[in-house]
C-alpha positions in Angstrom: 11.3 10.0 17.5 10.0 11.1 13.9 10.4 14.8 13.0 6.8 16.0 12.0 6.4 17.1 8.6 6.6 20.5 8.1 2.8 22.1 7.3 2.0 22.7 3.4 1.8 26.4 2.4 -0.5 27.1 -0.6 2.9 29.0 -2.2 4.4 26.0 -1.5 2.2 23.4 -3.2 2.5 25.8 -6.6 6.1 25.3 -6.4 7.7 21.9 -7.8 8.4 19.1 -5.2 11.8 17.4 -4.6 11.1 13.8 -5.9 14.3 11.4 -6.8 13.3 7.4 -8.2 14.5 5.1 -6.5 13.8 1.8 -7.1 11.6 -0.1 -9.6 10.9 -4.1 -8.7 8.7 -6.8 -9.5 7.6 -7.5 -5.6 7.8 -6.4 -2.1 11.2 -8.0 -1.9 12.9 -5.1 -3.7 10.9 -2.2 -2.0 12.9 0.1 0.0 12.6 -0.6 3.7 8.8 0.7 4.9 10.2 3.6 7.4 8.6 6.5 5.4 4.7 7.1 4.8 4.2 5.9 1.3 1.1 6.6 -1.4 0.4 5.0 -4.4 -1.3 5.3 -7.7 -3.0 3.0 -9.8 -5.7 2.8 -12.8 -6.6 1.3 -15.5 -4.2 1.4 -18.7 -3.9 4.9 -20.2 -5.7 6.8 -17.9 -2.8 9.9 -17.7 -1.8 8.1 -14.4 2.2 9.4 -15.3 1.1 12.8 -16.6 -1.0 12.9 -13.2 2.4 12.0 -11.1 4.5 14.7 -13.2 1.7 17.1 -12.8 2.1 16.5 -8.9 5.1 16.9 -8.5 5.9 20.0 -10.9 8.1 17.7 -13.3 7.4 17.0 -16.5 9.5 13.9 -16.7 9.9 12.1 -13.7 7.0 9.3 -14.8 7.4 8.4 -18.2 4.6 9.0 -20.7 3.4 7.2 -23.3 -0.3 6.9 -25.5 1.3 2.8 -25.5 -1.0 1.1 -22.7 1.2 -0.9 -20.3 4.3 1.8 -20.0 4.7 0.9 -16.6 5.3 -2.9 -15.2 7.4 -2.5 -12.1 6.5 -1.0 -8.9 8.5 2.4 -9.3 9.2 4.2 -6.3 9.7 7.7 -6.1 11.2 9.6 -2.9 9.3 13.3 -2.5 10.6 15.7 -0.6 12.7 12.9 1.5 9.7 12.2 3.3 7.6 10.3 1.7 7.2 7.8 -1.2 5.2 7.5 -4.1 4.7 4.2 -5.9 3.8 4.3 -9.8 1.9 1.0 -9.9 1.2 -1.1 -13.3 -1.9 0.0 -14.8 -4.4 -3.3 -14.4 -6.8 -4.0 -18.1 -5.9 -3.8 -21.5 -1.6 -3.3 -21.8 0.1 -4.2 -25.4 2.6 -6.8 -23.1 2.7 -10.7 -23.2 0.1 -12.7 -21.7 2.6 -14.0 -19.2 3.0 -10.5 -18.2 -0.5 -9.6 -17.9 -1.3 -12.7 -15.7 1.7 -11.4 -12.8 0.5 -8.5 -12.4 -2.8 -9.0 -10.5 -0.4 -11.1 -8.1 2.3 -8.5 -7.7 -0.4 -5.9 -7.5 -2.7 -7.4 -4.7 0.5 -8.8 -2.5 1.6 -5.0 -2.5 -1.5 -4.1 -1.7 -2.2 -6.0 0.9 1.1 -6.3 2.5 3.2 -3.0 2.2 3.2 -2.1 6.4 3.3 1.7 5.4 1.3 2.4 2.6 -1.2 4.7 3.8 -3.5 5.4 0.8 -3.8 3.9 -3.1 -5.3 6.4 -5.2 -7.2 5.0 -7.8 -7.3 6.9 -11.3 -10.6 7.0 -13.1 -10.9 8.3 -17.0 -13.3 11.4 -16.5 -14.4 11.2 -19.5 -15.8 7.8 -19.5 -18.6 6.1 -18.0 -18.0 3.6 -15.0 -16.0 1.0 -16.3 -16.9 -2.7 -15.3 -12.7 -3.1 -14.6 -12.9 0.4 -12.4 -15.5 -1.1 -10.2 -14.3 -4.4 -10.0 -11.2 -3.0 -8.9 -12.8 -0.2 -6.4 -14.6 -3.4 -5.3 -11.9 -5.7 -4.4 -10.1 -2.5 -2.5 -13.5 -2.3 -0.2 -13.6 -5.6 0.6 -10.6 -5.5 1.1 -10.5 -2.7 4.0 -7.7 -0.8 2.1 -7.5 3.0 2.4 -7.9 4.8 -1.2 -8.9 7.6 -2.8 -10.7 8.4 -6.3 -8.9 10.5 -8.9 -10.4 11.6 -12.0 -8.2 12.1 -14.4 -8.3 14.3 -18.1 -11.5 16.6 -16.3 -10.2 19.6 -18.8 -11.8 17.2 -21.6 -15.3 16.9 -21.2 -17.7 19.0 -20.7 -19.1 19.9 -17.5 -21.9 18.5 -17.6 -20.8 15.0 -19.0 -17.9 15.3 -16.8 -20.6 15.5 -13.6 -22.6 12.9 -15.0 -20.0 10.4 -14.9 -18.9 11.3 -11.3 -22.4 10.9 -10.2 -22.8 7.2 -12.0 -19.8 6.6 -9.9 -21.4 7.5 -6.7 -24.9 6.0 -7.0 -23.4 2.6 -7.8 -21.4 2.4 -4.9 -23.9 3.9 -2.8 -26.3 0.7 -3.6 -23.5 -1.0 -2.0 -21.6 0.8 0.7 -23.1 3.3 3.2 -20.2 5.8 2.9 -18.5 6.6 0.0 -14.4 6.8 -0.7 -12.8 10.4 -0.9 -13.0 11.8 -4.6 -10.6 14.3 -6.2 -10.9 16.1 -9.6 -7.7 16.5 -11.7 -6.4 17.8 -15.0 -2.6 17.3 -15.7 -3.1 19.7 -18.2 -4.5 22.6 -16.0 -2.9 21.7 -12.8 -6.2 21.3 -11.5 -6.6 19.1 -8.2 -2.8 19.5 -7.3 -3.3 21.4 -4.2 -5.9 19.6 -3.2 -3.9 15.9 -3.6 -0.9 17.4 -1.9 -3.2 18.5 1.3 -4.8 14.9 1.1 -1.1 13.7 1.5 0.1 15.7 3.9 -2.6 14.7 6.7 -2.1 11.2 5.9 1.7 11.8 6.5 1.1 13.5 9.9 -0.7 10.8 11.1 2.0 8.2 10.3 4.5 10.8 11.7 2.5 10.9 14.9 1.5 7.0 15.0 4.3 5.4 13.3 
């Protein structure tokens, strides 16, 4: 039987996390073994999804940074806390990589996606200072349709104003609420601030419970 996960304190979420990489691979076949609850995070290219990880966990280098799009083109798994993972997933869009490159990725992407037994939620990064994005909804889209748990995380919210920054959540929401009756969690975050952190780590936490309790 699974030890539950010990509750999250608010003094606890200020502090930074245990997290270790692990692996980094091309395809399922070199993921560790699916025994743990596992997250993952994904957006478009250069939308602070590293920063966002660091933030997260309280270290400033355990996903590398870079202002180059396409940093990241493995699956990087990270172990938190030796209870749970989290997967750095390639950025899908624009990356500064070979086409050969560009054209795996959707493949390697969806197969994880859509065959990982314990990944329990994807959150999906969002540029808060942007618009909806025609490669943002696709990609919301294709997670609906396909009946996979995820979350909505919008990222750099310490750059625009408040008001712009509200008007692009609310874009967000009527367009999928002309298609879907009920819309998809939402979280707003700032590397920069810390802001959101708490509020992720909570998100996480239930999620782990439930796969500690219903394996």
């Amino acid at each position: 039987m699974k030890t539950p996960l010990p509750p999250v304190t608010i003094t606890e979420e200020r502090q930074p996390l245990r997290a270790r990489f692990v692996v980094s691979g091309s395809g399922l076949k070199h993921c560790p073994k699916p025994d743990k609850p596992e997250h993952a995070f994904i957006g478009r290219s250069n939308v602070g999804k590293s920063s966002l990880i660091n933030m997260l966990v309280g270290q400033k280098e355990l996903a590398r940074t870079s202002s180059q799009p396409g940093k990241t083109r493995l699956i990087n798994h990270f172990l938190v806390e030796e209870s749970w993972y989290l997967t750095d997933l390639p950025g899908y869009g624009y990356a500064r990589v070979s086409k050969t490159q560009r054209e795996q990725w959707p493949e390697m992407i969806r197969n994880y996606l859509l065959k990982r037994l314990n990944l329990l939620n994807t959150f999906v990064l969002l540029d808060a200072r942007l618009e909806p994005q025609a490669i943002d909804l696709a990609f919301i889209r294709w997670m609906g349709s396909s009946e996979l748990p995820f979350c909505l995380v919008f990222t750099k919210c310490d750059k625009p104003r408040q008001s712009d920054l509200m008007a692009n959540v609310n874009r967000y929401k009527s367009l999928l609420l002309e298609e879907w009756e009920e819309l998809p969690p939402m979280i707003l975050t700032s590397a920069v601030k810390g802001t959101g952190r708490e509020e992720l780590l909570r998100f996480i936490q239930e999620a782990n419970l439930v796969f500690t309790l219903h394996p």
